[in-house]
Every structure is written in structure tokens, then in C-alpha cells.
C-alpha positions as CSV (number, residue, x, y, z in Angstrom):
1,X,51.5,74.2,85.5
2,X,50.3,73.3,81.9
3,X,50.8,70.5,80.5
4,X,50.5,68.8,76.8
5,X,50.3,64.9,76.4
6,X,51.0,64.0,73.5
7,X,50.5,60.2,72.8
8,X,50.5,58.2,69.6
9,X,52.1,54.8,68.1
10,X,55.5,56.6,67.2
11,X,55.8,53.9,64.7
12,X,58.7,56.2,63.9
13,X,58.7,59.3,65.5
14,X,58.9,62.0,62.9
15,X,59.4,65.5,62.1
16,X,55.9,66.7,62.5
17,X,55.6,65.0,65.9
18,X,58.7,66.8,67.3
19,X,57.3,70.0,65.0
20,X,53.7,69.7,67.0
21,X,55.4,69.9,70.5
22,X,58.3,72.5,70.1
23,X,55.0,74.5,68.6
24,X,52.3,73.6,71.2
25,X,55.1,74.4,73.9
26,X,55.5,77.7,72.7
27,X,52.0,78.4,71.1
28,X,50.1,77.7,73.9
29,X,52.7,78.5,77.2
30,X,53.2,75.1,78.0
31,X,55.8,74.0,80.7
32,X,56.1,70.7,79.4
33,X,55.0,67.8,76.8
34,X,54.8,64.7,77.5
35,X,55.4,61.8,75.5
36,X,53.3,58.7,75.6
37,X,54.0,55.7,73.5
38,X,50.9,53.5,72.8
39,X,51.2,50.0,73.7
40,X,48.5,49.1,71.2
41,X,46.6,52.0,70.1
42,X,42.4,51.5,70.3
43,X,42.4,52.0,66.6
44,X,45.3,50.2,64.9
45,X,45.5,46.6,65.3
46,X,49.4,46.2,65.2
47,X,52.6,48.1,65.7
48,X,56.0,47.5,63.1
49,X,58.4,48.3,65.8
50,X,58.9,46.8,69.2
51,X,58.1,48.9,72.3
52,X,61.7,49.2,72.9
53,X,62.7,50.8,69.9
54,X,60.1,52.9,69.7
55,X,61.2,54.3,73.3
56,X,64.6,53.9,72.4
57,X,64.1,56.3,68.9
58,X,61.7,59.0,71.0
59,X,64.4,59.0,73.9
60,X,67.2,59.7,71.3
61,X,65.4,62.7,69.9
62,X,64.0,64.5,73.4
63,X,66.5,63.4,75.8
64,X,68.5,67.0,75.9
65,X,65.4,68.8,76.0
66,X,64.3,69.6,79.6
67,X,60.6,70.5,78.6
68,X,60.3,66.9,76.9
69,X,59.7,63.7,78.6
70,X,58.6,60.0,78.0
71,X,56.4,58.2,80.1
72,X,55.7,54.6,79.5
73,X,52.6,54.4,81.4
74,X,50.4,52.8,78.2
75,X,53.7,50.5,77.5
76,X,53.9,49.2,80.7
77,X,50.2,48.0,80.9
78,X,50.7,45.6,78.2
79,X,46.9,46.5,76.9
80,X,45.0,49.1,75.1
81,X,44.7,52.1,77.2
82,X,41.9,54.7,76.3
83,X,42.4,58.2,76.4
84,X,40.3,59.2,79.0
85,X,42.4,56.8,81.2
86,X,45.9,57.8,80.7
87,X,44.4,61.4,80.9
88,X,43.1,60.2,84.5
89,X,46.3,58.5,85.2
90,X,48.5,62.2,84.5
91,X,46.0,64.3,86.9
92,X,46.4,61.5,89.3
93,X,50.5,61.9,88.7
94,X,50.4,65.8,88.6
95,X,47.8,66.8,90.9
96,X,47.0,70.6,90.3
97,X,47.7,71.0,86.5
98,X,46.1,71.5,83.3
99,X,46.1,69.2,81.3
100,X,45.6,69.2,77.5
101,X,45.8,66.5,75.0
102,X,47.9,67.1,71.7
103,X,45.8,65.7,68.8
104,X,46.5,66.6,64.6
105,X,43.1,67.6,62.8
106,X,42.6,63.8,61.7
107,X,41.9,62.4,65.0
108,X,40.1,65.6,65.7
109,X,37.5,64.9,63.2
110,X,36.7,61.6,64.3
111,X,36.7,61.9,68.1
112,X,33.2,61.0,68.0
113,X,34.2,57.8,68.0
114,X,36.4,58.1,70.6
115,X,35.6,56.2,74.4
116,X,33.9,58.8,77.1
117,X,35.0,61.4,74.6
118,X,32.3,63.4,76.7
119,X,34.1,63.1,79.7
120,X,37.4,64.1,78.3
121,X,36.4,67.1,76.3
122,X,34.7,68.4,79.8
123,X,37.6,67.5,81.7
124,X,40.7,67.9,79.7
125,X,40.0,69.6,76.2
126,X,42.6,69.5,73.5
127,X,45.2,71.4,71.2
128,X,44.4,70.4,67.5
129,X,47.2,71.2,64.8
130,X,45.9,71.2,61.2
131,X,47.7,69.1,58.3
132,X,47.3,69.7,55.1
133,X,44.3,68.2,52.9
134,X,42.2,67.8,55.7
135,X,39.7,70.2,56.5
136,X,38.2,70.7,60.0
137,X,34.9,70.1,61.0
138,X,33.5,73.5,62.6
139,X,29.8,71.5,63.0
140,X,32.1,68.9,65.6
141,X,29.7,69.3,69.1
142,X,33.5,68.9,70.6
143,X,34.6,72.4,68.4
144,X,34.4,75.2,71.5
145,X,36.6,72.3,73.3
146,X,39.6,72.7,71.6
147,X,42.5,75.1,71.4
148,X,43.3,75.0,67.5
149,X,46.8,76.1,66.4
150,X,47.6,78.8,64.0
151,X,50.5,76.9,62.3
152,X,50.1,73.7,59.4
153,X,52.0,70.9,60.6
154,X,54.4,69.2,57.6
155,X,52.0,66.1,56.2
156,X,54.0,63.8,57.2
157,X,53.0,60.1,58.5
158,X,54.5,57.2,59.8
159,X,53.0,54.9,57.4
160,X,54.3,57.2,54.3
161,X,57.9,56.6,56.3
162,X,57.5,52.9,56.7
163,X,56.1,52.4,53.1
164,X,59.3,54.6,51.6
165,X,61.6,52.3,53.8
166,X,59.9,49.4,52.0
167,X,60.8,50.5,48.9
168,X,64.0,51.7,50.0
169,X,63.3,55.5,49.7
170,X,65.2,57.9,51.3
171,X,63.3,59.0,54.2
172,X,66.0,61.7,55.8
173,X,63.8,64.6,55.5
174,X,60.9,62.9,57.1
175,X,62.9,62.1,60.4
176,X,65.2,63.6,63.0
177,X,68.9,62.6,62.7
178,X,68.5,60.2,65.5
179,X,65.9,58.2,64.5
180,X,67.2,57.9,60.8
181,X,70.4,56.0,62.3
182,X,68.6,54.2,64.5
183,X,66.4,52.8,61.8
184,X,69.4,51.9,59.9
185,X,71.7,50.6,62.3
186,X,68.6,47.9,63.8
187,X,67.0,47.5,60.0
188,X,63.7,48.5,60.9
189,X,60.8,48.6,59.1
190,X,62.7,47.2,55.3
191,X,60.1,43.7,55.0
């Protein structure tokens, strides 16, 4: 079994998130990506949304889809949780698998920064998607570690979403359905 986690803030969920797993699940023959909500990420001092809506608007979008699922494993520990440990956690979970981590070519380029990033490109390895404007760095000593995807992912980010809710933008095309009504009927992110 193959598996791609695929963690982040979800500070909404948004199009390219949902775009990066229906394409890694089919890109690279995955049998299923898993979701993982930071609690608070190691390089982000605060979230806008509480942990439950942030669950809440992820399990609206992947809950008919049998080859998506959440798990609330960095939630649940109420602390930071680095990579290389809620990669240890899933091969403790799902003994047997491969397991790849889901990354876009921004965190790619700076995973030198990134806790026992040694350790995880060795053990795990990662898919990187490319967004637009941001070019990769071939030179990276963690290059021949990843899988890179053929397709550009939309340039979309949660902080573009959040600051166009501010200034009460329509942000429709940036999100799925679910998570557009969600974030109108709880009057998220408008302060």
C-alpha cells in the first residue's frame, strides 16, 4: 500500500489542496491520502480558525471520497508536532506501507530548515507539486528524494482567501462548495 500524507494548517481548505490529492492519488498510484490538520504548525505562530472548524470544513469536502481520510493525530496532541514524528506515528499506524509526504514547491525549497529533515528524506521521501512563480531548487541535497509532479497546481493560498474575506471579496472560486458555506454560515475569517 502507498500512501500520501498530506498535512498543513487548512486555514481554509482550498481548491489546490483538494487539486494536489485527486492528482497525487492518480499521478503517483496512490491508494489513499491522508489528511492531517496541524495543531500549530512549527512555522506559523497562530491559526484563524479553530481546530474544529477546520476538521469540520476538510470533513465536508472528503467525506464521500473513500481514498480520502482525516486523521487528527497533530490536533489531538495539543502541541507542535514535527514532521518526522507524525511520519513515525503513520508507519507505526500502517505497518508495511510506503509512505510519502505531499509537500507544494515552497516548503520544498526550504526543507533545509526543516527538524531531522535527514532522517525523513531517507526514510519517507516526498511528492513536490510546483505553483506558479516559484522556481525549484535543482542544487537542494534533498532533490533525488522527491517524486516531482508533472502538473502546476492553481496559486492559490489560504492567506490570499482569508485576506479577500477581509475585504469582503468573493472567494467562491478559491474554495470547494462546502467550505464556502461553511465559512459563511459560522462568519469566519471577516475581522
Amino acid at each position: 500500500m502507498k500512501f500520501g500524507i498530506l498535512g498543513g494548517s487548512f486555514d481554509p481548505v482550498h481548491n489546490a489542496h483538494i487539486q494536489m490529492a485527486e492528482t497525487a492519488l492518480k499521478e503517483f498510484n496512490l491508494d489513499k491520502i491522508i489528511f492531517v490538520p496541524a495543531f500549530v504548525p512549527p512555522h506559523k505562530s497562530n491559526l484563524f480558525a479553530s481546530d474544529k472548524d477546520r476538521y469540520n470544513m476538510l470533513y465536508n469536502v472528503i467525506k464521500n471520497i473513500d481514498k480520502y481520510e482525516i486523521d487528527t493525530y497533530e490536533i489531538d496532541s495539543k502541541k507542535t508536532v514535527y514532521s518526522y514524528q507524525m511520519l513515525d506515528y503513520f508507519r507505526s499506524k500502517y505497518k508495511l506501507c510506503d509512505i510519502k509526504m505531499i509537500i507544494g514547491a515552497d516548503s520544498f525549497n526550504n526543507l533545509s530548515t526543516w527538524k531531522n529533515i535527514e532522517y525523513i528524506v531517507k526514510e519517507y521521501g516526498f511528492i513536490v507539486f510546483i505553483r506558479p512563480g516559484i522556481k525549484i531548487n535543482t542544487e537542494s541535497p534533498y532533490y533525488n528524494y522527491c517524486a516531482f509532479s508533472k502538473y502546476i497546481m492553481k496559486n492559490i493560498s489560504s492567506t490570499t482567501i482569508r485576506q479577500k474575506l477581509k475585504n469582503k471579496e468573493d472567494i467562491s472560486q478559491y474554495v470547494p462548495k462546502q467550505v464556502f458555506e461553511y465559512i459563511k454560515k459560522k462568519n469566519l475569517y471577516n475581522e
